[in-house]
TIZA-810315 format. One record per residue (C-alpha): residue number from 1; residue in one letter; chain; x, y, z. Coordinates in steps of 0.5 Angstrom, whole numbers. Layout:
TIZA-810315
seq->NUM, type->A, mol->A, east->X, north->Y, up->Z
...
//
This chain:
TIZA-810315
seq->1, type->X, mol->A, east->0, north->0, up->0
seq->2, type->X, mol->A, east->3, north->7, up->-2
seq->3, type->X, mol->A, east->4, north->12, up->3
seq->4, type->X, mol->A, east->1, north->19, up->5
seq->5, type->X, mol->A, east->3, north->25, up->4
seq->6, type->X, mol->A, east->3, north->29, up->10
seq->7, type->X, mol->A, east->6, north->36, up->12
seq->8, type->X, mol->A, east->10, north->36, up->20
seq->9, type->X, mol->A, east->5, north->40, up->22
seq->10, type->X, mol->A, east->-1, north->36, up->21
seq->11, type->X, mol->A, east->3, north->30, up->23
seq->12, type->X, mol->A, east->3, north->34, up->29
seq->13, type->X, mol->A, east->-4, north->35, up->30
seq->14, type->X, mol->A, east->-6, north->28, up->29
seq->15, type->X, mol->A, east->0, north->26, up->34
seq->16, type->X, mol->A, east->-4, north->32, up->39
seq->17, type->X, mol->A, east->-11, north->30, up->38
seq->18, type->X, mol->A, east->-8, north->21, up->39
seq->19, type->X, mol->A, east->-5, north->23, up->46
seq->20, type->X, mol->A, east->-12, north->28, up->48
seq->21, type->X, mol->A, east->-17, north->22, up->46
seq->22, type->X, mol->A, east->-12, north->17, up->49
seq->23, type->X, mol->A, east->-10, north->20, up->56
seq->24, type->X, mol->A, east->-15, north->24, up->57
seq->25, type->X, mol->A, east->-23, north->23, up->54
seq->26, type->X, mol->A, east->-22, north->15, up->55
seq->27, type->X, mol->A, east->-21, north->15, up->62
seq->28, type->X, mol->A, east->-26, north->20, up->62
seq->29, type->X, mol->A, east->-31, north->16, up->58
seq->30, type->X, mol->A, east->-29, north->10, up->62
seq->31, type->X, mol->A, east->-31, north->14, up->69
seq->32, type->X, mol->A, east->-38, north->16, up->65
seq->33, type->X, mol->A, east->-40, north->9, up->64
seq->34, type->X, mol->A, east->-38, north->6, up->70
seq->35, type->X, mol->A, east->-42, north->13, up->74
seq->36, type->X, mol->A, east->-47, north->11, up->69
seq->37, type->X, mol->A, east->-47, north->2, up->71
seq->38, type->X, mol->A, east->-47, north->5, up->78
seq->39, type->X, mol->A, east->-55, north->6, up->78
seq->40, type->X, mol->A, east->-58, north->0, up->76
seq->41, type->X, mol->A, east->-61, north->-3, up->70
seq->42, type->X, mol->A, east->-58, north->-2, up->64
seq->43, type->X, mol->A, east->-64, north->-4, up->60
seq->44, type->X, mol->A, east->-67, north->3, up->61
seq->45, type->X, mol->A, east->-60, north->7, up->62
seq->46, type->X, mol->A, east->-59, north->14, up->58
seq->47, type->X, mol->A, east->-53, north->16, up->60
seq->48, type->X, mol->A, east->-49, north->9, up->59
seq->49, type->X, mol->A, east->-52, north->8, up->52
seq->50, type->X, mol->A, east->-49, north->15, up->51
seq->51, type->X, mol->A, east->-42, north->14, up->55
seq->52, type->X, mol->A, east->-42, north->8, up->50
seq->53, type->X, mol->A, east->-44, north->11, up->44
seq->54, type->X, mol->A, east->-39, north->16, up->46
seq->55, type->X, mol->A, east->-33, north->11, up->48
seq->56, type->X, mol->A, east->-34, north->7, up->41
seq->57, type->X, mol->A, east->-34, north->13, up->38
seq->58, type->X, mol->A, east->-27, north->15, up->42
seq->59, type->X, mol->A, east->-24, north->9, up->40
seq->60, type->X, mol->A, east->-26, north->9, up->33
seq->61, type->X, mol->A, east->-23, north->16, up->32
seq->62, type->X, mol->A, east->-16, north->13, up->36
seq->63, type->X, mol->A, east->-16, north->7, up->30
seq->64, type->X, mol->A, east->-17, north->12, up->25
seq->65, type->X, mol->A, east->-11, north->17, up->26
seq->66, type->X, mol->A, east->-7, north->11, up->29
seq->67, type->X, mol->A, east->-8, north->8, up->21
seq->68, type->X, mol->A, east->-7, north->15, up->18
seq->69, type->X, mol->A, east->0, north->16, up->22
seq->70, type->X, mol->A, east->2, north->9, up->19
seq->71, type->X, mol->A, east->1, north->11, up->12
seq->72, type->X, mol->A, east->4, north->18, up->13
seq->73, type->X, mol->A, east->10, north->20, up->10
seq->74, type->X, mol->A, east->12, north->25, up->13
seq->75, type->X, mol->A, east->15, north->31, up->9
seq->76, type->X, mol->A, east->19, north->38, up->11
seq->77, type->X, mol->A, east->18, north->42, up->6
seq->78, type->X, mol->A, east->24, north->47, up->10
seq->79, type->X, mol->A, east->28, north->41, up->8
seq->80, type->X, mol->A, east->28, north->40, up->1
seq->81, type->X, mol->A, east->32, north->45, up->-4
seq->82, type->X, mol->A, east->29, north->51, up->-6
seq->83, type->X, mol->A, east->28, north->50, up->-14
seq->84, type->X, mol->A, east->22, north->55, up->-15
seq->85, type->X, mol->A, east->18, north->48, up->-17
seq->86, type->X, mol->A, east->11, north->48, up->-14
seq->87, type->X, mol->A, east->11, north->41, up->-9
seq->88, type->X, mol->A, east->7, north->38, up->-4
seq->89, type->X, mol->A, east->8, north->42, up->2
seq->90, type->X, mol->A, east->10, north->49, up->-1
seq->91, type->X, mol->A, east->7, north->55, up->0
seq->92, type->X, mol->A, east->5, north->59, up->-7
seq->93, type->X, mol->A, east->3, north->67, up->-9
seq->94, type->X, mol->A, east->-1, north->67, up->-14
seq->95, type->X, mol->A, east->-5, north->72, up->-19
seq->96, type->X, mol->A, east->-12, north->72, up->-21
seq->97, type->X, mol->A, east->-10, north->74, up->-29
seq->98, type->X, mol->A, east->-17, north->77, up->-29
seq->99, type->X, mol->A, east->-19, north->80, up->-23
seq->100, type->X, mol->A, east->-12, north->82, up->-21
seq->101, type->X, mol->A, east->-14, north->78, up->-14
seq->102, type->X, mol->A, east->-7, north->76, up->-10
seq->103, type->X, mol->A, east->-8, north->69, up->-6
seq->104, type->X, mol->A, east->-4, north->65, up->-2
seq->105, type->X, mol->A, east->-4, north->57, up->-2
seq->106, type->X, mol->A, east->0, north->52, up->1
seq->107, type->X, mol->A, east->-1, north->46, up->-2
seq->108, type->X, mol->A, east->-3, north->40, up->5
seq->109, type->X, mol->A, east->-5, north->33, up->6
seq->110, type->X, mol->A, east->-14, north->31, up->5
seq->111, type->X, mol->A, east->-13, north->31, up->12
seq->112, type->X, mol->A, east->-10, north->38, up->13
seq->113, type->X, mol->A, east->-14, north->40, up->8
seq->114, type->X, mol->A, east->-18, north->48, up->9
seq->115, type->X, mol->A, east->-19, north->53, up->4
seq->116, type->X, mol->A, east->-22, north->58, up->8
seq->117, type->X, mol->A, east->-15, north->58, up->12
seq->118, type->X, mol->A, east->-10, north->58, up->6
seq->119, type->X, mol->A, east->-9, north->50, up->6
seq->120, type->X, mol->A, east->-11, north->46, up->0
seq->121, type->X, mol->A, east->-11, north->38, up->-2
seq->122, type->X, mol->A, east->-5, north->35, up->-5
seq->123, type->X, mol->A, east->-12, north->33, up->-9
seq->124, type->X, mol->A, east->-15, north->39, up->-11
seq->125, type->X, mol->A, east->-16, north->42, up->-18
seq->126, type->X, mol->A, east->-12, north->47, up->-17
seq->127, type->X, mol->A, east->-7, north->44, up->-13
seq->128, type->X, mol->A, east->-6, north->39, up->-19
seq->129, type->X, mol->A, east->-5, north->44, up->-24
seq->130, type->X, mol->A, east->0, north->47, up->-19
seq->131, type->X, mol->A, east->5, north->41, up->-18
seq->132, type->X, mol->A, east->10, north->42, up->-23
seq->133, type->X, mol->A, east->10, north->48, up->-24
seq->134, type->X, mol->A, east->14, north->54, up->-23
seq->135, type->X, mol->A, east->14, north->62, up->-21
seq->136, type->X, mol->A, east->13, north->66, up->-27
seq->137, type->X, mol->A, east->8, north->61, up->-30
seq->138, type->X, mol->A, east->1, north->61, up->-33
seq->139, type->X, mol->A, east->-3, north->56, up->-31
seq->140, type->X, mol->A, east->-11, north->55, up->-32
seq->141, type->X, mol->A, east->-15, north->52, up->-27
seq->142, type->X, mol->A, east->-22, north->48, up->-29
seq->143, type->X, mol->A, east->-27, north->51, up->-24
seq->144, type->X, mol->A, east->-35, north->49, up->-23
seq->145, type->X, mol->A, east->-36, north->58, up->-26
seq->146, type->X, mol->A, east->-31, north->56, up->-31
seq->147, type->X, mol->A, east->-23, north->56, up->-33
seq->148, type->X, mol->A, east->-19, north->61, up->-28
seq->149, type->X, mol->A, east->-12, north->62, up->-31
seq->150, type->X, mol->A, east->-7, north->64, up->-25
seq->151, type->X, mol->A, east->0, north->67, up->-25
seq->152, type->X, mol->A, east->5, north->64, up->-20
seq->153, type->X, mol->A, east->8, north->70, up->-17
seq->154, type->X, mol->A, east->13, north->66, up->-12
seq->155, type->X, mol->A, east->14, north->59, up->-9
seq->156, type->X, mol->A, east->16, north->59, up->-1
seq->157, type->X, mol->A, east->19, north->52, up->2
seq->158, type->X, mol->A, east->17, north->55, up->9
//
């Protein structure tokens, strides 16, 4: 199975959100459901079917990330050469050619992923139209309002 591309800091979120949800929501979830069982009939209890839910949702989170961190290859873009080539994890100026509009994207894993922050998918349109190329280019971007044609101002390896 191939791996996942992915930046430091967004292995460094998935690390933080795996240590919250193991050393902290669990045990909190544990003593819910034992607080919970302490009342009595299980049958007719709200509270230990939402502490359970909870739980298996936790856990199923806590599998989640565990499986991404396993797939990650984690890239530190700082480390590469600054060639001017658009690569994954580089942060690009562009223009829009026609409204003359500035825009700043850095090009992250799906799961980092959040364009209103500047942080586009490795699998987005834009970012595949990207990849490869280099400051100075031209480069048109198929957009559900139509074709987008976008200059790179410069590409930054922070």
């Amino acid at each position: 199975m191939s791996k996942t591309p992915m930046t430091a800091r967004g292995a460094e979120k998935l690390q933080e959100e795996l240590r919250y949800r193991k050393s902290e929501l669990r045990p909190k979830i544990i003593e819910s459901i034992d607080e919970a069982r302490k009342q009595g009939d299980l049958r007719e209890n709200a509270e230990f079917h939402a502490a359970r839910e909870q739980h298996g949702f936790n856990e199923g989170r806590i599998q989640e990330i565990e499986g991404k961190l396993s797939m990650a290859q984690i890239i530190d873009v700082t480390k590469l050469p600054a060639t001017g080539k658009v690569i994954f994890g580089v942060t690009i100026d562009l223009s829009d050619v026609d409204s003359g509009e500035e825009l700043k994207y850095q090009i992250v894993g799906e799961d980092e992923a959040d364009a209103k922050a500047g942080l586009i998918s490795l699998n987005s349109p834009i970012a595949k139209a990207l990849i490869g190329k280099k400051e100075g280019d031209m480069v048109a971007v198929a957009t559900p309002a139509g074709t987008r044609e976008f200059e790179i101002i410069a590409v930054h390896y922070i």
